[in-house]
PALO-784705 format. One record per residue (C-alpha): x, y, z; residue in one letter. Coordinates in nm, 3 decimals, always signed. Example, Ala and Ser with C-alpha at 12.3 -4.5 7.8 and 13.67 -1.06 7.14 Angstrom:
{{+1.230; -0.450; +0.780}; "a"} {{+1.367; -0.106; +0.714}; "s"} 
***
This chain:
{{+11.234; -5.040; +14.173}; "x"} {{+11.082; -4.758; +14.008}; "x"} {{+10.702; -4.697; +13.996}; "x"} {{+10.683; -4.786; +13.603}; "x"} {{+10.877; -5.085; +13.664}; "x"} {{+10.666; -5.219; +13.926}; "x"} {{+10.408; -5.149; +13.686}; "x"} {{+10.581; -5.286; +13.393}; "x"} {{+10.630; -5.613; +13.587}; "x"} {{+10.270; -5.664; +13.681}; "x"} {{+10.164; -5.675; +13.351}; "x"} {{+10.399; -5.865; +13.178}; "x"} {{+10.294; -6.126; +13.500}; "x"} {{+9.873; -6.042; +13.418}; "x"} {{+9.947; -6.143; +13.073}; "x"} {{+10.164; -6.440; +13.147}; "x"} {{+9.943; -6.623; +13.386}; "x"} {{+9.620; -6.474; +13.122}; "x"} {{+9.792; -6.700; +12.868}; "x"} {{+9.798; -6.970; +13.094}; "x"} {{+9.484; -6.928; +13.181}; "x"} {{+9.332; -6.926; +12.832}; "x"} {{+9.545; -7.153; +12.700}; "x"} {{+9.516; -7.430; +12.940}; "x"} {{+9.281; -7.391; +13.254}; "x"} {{+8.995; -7.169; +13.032}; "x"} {{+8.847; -7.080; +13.370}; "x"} {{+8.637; -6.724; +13.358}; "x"} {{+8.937; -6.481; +13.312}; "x"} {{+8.951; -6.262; +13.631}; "x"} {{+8.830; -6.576; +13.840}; "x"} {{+9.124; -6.769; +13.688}; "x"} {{+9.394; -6.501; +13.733}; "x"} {{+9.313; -6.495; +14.080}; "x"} {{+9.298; -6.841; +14.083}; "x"} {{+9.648; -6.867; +13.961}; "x"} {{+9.804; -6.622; +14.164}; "x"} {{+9.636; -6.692; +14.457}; "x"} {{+9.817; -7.059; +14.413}; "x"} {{+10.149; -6.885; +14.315}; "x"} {{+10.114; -6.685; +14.656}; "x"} {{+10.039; -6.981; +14.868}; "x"} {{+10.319; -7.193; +14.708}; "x"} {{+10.599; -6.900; +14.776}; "x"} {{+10.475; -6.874; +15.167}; "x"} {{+10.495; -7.236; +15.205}; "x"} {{+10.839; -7.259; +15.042}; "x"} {{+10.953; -6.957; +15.215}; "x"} {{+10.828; -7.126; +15.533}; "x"} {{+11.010; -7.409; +15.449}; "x"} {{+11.343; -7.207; +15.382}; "x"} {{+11.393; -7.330; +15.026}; "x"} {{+11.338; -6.961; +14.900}; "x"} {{+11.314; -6.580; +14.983}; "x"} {{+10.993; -6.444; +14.939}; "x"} {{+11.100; -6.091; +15.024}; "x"} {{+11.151; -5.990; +14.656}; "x"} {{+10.742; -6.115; +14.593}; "x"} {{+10.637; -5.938; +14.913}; "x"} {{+10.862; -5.641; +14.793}; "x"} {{+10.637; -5.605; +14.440}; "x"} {{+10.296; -5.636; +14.598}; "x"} {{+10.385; -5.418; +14.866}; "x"} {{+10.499; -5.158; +14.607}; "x"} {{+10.153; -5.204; +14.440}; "x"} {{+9.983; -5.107; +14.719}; "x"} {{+9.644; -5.283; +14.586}; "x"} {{+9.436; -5.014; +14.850}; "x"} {{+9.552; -4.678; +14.752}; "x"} {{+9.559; -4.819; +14.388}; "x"} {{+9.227; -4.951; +14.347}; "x"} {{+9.043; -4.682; +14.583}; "x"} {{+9.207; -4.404; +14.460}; "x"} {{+9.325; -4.488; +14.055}; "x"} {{+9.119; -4.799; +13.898}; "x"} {{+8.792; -4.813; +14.054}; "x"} {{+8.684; -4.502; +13.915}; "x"} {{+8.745; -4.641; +13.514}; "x"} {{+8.611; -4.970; +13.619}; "x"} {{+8.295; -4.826; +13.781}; "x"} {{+8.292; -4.580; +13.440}; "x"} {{+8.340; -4.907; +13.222}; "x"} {{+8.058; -5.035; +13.412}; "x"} {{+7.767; -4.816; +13.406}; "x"} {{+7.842; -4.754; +13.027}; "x"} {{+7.654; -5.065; +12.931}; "x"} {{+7.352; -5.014; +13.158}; "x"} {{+7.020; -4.908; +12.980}; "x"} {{+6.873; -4.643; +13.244}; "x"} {{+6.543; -4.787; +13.097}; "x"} {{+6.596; -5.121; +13.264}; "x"} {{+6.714; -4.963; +13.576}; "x"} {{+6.409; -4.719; +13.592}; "x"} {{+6.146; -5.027; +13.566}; "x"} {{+6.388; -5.155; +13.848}; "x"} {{+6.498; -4.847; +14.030}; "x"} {{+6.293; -4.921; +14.360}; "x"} {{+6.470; -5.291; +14.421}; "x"} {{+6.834; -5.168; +14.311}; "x"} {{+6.786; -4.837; +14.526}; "x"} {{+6.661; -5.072; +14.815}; "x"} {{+6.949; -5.349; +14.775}; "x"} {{+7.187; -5.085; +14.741}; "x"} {{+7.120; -4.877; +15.065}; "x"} {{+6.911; -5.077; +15.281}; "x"} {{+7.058; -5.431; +15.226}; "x"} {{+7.427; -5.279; +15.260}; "x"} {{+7.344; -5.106; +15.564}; "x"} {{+7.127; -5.402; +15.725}; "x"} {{+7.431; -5.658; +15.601}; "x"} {{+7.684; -5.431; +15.800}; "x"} {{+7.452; -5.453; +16.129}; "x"} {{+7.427; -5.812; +16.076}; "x"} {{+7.802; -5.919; +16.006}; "x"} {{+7.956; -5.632; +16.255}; "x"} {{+7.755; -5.774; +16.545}; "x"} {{+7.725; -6.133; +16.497}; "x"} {{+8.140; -6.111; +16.426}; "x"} {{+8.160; -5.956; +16.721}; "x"} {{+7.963; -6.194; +16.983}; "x"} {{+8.083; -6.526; +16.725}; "x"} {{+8.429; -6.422; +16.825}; "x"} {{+8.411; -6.325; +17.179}; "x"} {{+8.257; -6.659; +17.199}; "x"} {{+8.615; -6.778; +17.050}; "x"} {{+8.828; -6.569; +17.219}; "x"} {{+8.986; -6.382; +16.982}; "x"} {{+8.704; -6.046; +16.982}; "x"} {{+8.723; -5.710; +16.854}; "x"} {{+8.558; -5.444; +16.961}; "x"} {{+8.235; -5.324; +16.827}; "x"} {{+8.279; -5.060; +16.656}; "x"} {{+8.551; -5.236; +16.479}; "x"} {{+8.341; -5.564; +16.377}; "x"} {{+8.079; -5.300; +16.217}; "x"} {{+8.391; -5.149; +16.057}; "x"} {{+8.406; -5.551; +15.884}; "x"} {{+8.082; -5.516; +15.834}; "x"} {{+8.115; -5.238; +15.641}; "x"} {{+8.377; -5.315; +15.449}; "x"} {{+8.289; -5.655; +15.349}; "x"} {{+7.926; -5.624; +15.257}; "x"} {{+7.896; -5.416; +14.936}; "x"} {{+7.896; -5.658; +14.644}; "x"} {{+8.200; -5.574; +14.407}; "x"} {{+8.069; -5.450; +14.046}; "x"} {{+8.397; -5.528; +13.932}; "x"} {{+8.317; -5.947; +13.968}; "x"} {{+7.980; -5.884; +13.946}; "x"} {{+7.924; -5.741; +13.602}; "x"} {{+8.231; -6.010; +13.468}; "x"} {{+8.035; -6.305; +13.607}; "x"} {{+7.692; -6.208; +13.604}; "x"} {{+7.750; -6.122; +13.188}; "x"} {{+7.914; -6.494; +13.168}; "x"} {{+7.629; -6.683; +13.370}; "x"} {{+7.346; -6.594; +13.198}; "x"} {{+7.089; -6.509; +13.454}; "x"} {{+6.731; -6.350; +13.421}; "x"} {{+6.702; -6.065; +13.277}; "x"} {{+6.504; -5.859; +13.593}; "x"} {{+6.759; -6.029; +13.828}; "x"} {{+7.096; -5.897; +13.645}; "x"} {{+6.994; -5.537; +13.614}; "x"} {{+6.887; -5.572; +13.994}; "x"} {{+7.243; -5.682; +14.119}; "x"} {{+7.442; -5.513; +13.822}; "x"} {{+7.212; -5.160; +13.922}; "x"} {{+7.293; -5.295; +14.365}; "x"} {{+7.641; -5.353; +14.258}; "x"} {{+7.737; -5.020; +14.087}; "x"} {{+7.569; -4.785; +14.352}; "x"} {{+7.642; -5.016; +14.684}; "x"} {{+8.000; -5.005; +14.711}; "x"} {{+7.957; -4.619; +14.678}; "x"} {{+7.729; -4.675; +15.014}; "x"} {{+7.949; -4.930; +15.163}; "x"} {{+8.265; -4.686; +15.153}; "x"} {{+8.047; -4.394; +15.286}; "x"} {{+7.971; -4.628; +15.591}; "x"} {{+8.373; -4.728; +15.604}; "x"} {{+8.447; -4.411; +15.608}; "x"} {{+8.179; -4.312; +15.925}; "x"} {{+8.254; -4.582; +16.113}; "x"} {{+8.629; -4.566; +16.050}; "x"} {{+8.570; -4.234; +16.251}; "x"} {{+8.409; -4.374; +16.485}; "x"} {{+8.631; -4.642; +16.551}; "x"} {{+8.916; -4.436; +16.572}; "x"} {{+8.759; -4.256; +16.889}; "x"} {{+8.584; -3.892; +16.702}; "x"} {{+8.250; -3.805; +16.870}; "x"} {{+7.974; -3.829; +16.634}; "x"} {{+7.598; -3.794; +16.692}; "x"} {{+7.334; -4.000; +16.478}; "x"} {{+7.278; -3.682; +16.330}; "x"} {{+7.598; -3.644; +16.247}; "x"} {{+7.659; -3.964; +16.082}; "x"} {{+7.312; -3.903; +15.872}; "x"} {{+7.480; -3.568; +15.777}; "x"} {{+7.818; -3.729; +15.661}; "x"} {{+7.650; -3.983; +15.479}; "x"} {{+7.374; -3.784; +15.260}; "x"} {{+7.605; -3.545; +15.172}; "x"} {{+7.860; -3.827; +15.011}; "x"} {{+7.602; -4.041; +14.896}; "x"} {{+7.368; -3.744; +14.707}; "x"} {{+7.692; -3.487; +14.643}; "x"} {{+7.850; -3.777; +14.477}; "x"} {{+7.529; -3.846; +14.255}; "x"} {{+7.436; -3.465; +14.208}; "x"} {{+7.813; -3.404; +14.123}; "x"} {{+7.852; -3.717; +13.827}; "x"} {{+7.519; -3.599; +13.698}; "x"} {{+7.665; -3.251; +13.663}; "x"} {{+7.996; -3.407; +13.493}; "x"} {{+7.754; -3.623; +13.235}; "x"} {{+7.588; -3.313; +13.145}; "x"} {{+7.887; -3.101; +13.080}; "x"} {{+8.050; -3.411; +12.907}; "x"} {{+7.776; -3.469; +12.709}; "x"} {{+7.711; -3.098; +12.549}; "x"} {{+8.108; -3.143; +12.507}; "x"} {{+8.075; -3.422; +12.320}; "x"} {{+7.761; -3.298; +12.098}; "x"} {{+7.971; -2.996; +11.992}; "x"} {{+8.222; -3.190; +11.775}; "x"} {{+8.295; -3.535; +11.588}; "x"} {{+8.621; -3.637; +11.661}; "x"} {{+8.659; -4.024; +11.779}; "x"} {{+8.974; -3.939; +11.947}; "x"} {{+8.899; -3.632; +12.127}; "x"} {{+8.577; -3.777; +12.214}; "x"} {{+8.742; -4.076; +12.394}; "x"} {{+8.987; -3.805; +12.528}; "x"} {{+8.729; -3.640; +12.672}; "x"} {{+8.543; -3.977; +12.843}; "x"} {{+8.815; -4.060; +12.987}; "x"} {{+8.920; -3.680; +13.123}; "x"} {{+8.611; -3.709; +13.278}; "x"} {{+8.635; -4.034; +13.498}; "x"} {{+9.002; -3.929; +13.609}; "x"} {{+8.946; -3.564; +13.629}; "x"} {{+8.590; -3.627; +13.758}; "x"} {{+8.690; -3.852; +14.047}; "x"} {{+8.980; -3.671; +14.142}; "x"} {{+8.758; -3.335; +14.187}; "x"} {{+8.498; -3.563; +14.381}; "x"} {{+8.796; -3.690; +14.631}; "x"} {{+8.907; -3.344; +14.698}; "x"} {{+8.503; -3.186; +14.755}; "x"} {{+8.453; -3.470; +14.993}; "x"} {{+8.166; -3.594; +14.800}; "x"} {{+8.151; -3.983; +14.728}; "x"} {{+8.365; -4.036; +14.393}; "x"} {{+8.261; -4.402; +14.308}; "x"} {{+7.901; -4.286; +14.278}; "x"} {{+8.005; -3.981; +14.129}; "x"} {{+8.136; -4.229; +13.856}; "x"} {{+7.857; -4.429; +13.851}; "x"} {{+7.626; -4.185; +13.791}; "x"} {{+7.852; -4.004; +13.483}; "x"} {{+7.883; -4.357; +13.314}; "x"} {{+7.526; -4.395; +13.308}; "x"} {{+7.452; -4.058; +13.144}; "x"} {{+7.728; -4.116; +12.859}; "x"} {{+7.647; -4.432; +12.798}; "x"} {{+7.275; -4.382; +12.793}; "x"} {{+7.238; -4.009; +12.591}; "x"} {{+7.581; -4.011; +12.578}; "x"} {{+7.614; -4.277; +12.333}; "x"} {{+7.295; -4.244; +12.159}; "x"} {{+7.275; -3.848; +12.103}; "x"} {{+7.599; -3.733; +12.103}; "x"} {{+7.827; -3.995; +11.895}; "x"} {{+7.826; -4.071; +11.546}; "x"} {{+7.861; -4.458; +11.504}; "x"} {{+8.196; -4.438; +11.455}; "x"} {{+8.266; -4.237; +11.770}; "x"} {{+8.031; -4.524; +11.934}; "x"} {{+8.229; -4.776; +11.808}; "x"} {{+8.589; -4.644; +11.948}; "x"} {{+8.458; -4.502; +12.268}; "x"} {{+8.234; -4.898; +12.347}; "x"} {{+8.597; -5.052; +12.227}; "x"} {{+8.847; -4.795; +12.402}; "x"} {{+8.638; -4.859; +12.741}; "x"} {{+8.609; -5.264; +12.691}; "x"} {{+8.952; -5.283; +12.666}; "x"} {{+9.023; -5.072; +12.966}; "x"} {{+8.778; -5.303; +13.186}; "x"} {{+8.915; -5.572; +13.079}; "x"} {{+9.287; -5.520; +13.132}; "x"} {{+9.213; -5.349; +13.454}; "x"} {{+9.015; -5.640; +13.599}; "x"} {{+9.284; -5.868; +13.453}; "x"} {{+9.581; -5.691; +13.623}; "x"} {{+9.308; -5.632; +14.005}; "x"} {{+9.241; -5.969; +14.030}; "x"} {{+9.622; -6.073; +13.965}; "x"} {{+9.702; -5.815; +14.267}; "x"} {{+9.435; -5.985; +14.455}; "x"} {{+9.590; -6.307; +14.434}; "x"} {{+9.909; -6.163; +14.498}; "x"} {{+9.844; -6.051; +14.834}; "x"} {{+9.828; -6.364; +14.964}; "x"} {{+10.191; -6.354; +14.974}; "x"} {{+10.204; -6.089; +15.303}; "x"} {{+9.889; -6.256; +15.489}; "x"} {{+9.988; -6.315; +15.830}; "x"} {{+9.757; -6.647; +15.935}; "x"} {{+9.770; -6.756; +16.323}; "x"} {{+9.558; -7.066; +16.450}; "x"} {{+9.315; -6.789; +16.589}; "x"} {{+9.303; -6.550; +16.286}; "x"} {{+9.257; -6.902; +16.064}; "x"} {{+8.931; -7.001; +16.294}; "x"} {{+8.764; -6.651; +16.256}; "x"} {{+8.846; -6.659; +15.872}; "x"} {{+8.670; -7.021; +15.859}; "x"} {{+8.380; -6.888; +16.067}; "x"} {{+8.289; -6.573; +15.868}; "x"} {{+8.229; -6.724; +15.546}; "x"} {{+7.901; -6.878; +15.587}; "x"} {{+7.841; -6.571; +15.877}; "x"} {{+7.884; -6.293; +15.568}; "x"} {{+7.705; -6.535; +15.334}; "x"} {{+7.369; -6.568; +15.633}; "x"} {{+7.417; -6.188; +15.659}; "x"} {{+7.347; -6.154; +15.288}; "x"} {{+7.046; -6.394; +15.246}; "x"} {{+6.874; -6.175; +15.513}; "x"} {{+6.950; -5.840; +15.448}; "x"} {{+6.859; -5.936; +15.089}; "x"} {{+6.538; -6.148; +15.155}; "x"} {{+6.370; -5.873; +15.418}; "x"} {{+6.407; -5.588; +15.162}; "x"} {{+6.264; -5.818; +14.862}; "x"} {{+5.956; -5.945; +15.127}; "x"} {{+5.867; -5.560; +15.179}; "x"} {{+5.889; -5.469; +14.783}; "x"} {{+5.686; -5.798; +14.696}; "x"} {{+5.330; -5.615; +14.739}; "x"} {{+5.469; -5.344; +14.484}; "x"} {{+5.734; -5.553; +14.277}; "x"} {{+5.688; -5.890; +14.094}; "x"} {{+5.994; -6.083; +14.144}; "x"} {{+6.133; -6.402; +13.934}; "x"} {{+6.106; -6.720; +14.147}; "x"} {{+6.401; -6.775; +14.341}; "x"} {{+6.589; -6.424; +14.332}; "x"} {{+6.667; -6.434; +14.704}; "x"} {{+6.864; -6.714; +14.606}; "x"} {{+7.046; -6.606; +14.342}; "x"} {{+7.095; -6.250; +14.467}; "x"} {{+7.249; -6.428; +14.768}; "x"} {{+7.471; -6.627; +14.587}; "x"} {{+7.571; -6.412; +14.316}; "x"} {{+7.651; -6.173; +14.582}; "x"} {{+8.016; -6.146; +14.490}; "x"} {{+8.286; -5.999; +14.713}; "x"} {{+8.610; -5.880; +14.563}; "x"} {{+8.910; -5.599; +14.563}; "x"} {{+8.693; -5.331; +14.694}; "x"} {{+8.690; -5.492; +15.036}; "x"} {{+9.026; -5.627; +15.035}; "x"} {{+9.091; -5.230; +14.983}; "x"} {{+8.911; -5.110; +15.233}; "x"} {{+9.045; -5.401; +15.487}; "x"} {{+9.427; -5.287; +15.364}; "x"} {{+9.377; -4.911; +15.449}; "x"} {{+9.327; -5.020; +15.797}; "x"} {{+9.610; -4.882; +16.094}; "x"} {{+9.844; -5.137; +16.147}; "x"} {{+9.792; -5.392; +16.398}; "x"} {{+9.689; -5.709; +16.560}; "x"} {{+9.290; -5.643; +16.452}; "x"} {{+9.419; -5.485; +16.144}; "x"} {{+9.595; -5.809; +16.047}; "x"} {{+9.288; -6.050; +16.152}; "x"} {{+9.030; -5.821; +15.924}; "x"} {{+9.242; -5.859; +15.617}; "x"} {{+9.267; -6.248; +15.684}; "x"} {{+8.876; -6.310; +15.719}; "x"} {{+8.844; -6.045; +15.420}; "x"} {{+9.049; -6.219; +15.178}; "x"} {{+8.887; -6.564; +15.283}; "x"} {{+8.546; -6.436; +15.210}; "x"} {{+8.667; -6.253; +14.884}; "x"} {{+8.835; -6.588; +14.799}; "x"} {{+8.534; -6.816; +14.874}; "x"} {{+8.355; -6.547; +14.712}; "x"} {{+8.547; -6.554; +14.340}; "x"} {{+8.657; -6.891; +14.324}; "x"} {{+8.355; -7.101; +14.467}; "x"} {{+8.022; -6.868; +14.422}; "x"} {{+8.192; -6.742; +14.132}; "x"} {{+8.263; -7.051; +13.966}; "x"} {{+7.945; -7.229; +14.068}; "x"} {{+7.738; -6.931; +13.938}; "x"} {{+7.658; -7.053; +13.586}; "x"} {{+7.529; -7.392; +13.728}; "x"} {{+7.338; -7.207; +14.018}; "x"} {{+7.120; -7.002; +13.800}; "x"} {{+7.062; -7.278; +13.591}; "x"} {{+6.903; -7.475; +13.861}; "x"} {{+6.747; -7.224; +14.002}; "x"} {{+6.538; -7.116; +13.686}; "x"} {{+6.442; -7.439; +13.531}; "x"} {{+6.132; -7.284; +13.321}; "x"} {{+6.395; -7.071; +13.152}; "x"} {{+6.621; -7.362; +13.062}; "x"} {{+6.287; -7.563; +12.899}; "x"} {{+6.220; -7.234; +12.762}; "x"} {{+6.576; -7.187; +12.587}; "x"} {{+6.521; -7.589; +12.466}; "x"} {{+6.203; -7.565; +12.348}; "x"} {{+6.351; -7.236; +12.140}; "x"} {{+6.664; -7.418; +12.001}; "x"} 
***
């Protein structure tokens, strides 16, 4: 099978099971893809299993996908692009010290957390990894994914203050969280590296890749000022993500931030000094549809992959375990940030909560886990990671709406007394 006909094949499947999905189940639509999928995946195991079918041909298409690769190195760069577009830079300024805060200092406390209290929870069970390899989970599977944060978060209708918080964490964390992969994956592997070293490696991704997607914006932007063209204009937004985050691969500076940072300077002057209204309206169009179908055809391949999990009784038990270990690990490294900010920063009641539980996990870390070396702990990390991503999407994710409403009953009077 050729490359376009693996592609053609996924999305004629992504708008299948969409169809089904709207037309029947009306679940959120990435939650309900994966939803579907996920079901389709388990269903061919167990009947493969069973002998009353050949999964190779399934396994065949998502292995030709090859979701890591694809989504590290091809989609997240649009969908982080897509993302920041929408972000006012005036809400994240009267926000910047709690989004700069969750984003570096809760991702870096949550992979401390999770790598060592995976690694004593499963010595304790007998089925251990080493450390450095448990921080490598931790690393991987504590950035909250923009990509089902921004979908859910913009369904669920949560406070103001608390959406730009995680939308703002969101964008810039999993920037952070692949800079630590990346260290530790070094580590791991057996290079010598000094804390200096590892300080070195990860300013220089983390600030290159914001320094270098300011630089893009800017020479974007004048770009864009010069003419009025709706089509060349849209050309040249989406040169920039794809041209842009290529370039920031191959200077070894961090290319999701890099994105991050370009999306918010279009879509901020971008959008509101350099476009005519027309140009507005085909570039805010061009890049909803692109999020969209991207997101639709990610969380498809997420469910997908269920299909070449390989689950033994031991790999099942530390899956079951790290749920509510990754979801303890977040309420911490969330709540001990927000308690040092709370002399400086006024909070809504309750955002500890809902930061904790609307801290979505999704293809990012499944990426991550699949670019792993083959083997034994390889095959365990992409197990717990897709159990976590799982409980993530289709129970947090789900429950969200109901959460928030709960959670902020003075906003619900004040939405009835309105009405």
């Amino acid at each position: 099978m050729t490359d376009f006909q693996t592609a053609a094949v996924i999305v004629t499947l992504t708008a299948a099971l969409a169809y089904l999905n709207a037309r029947f189940l009306r679940l959120p639509s990435t939650i309900g893809l994966m939803a579907i999928a996920s079901c389709g995946s388990i269903a061919i195991v167990a009947l493969d299993a069973a002998g009353v079918i050949d999964a190779t041909n399934a396994r065949a298409l998502v292995a030709r996908a090859d979701l890591g690769p694809t989504l590290l190195h091809g989609m997240l760069g649009l969908l982080l692009f897509a993302g920041a577009l929408h972000i006012d830079l005036r809400d994240l300024k009267e926000q910047r010290w709690a989004v700069g805060t969750l984003a570096v200092g809760s991702t870096i406390l949550s992979t401390l957390l999770v790598g060592v209290a995976t690694y004593f929870v499963l010595a304790l069970l007998g089925t251990g990894l080493d450390l450095a390899t448990a921080l490598l989970f931790g690393a991987l599977i504590s950035p909250t994914d923009p990509i089902a944060v921004l979908a859910t978060f913009r369904e669920a209708g949560a406070p103001h203050d608390v959406e730009v918080q995680i939308s703002g964490e969101s964008l810039f964390n999993d920037g952070v969280g692949v800079v630590l992969f990346v260290v530790l994956a070094g580590v791991a592997g057996g290079h010598d590296a000094s804390a200096g070293d590892v300080a070195t490696i990860f300013f220089r991704e983390a600030l290159g890749g914001a320094a270098f997607g300011l630089a893009l914006g800017y020479v974007a932007f004048r770009l864009l000022r010069s003419i009025d063209d709706y089509s060349v204009e849209v050309l040249i937004t989406l040169a920039l993500v794809l041209g842009g985050y290529t370039a920031a691969e191959t200077i070894h500076v961090s290319a999701p931030i890099a994105a991050v940072v370009a999306g918010l300077v279009i879509g901020n002057q971008g959008r509101r000094l350099a476009m005519s209204d027309v140009t507005r309206e085909h570039v805010d169009l061009f890049w909803r549809l692109i999020d969209e179908i991207l997101n639709a055809v990610l969380f498809l391949l997420i469910g997908l992959e269920a299909t070449r999990l390989h689950v033994s009784h031991e790999v099942a038990i530390a899956a079951a375990v790290g749920v509510p270990l990754v979801l303890a690990a977040r309420y911490v490294s969330v709540a001990v940030p927000l308690l040092a900010l709370r002399p400086f920063h006024a909070f809504p009641p309750n955002t500890t909560k809902m930061l904790t539980w609307g801290g979505l996990r999704g293809g990012i870390s499944i990426a991550l886990a699949l670019s792993l070396p083959a083997g034994g702990e390889r095959d365990m990390i992409v197990v717990m990671t897709y159990a976590i991503v799982a409980w993530s999407l289709l129970v947090q994710g789900l429950t969200l709406p109901r959460v928030l409403r709960r959670l902020t009953p003075c906003r619900d009077a004040l939405d009835r007394d309105g009405a």
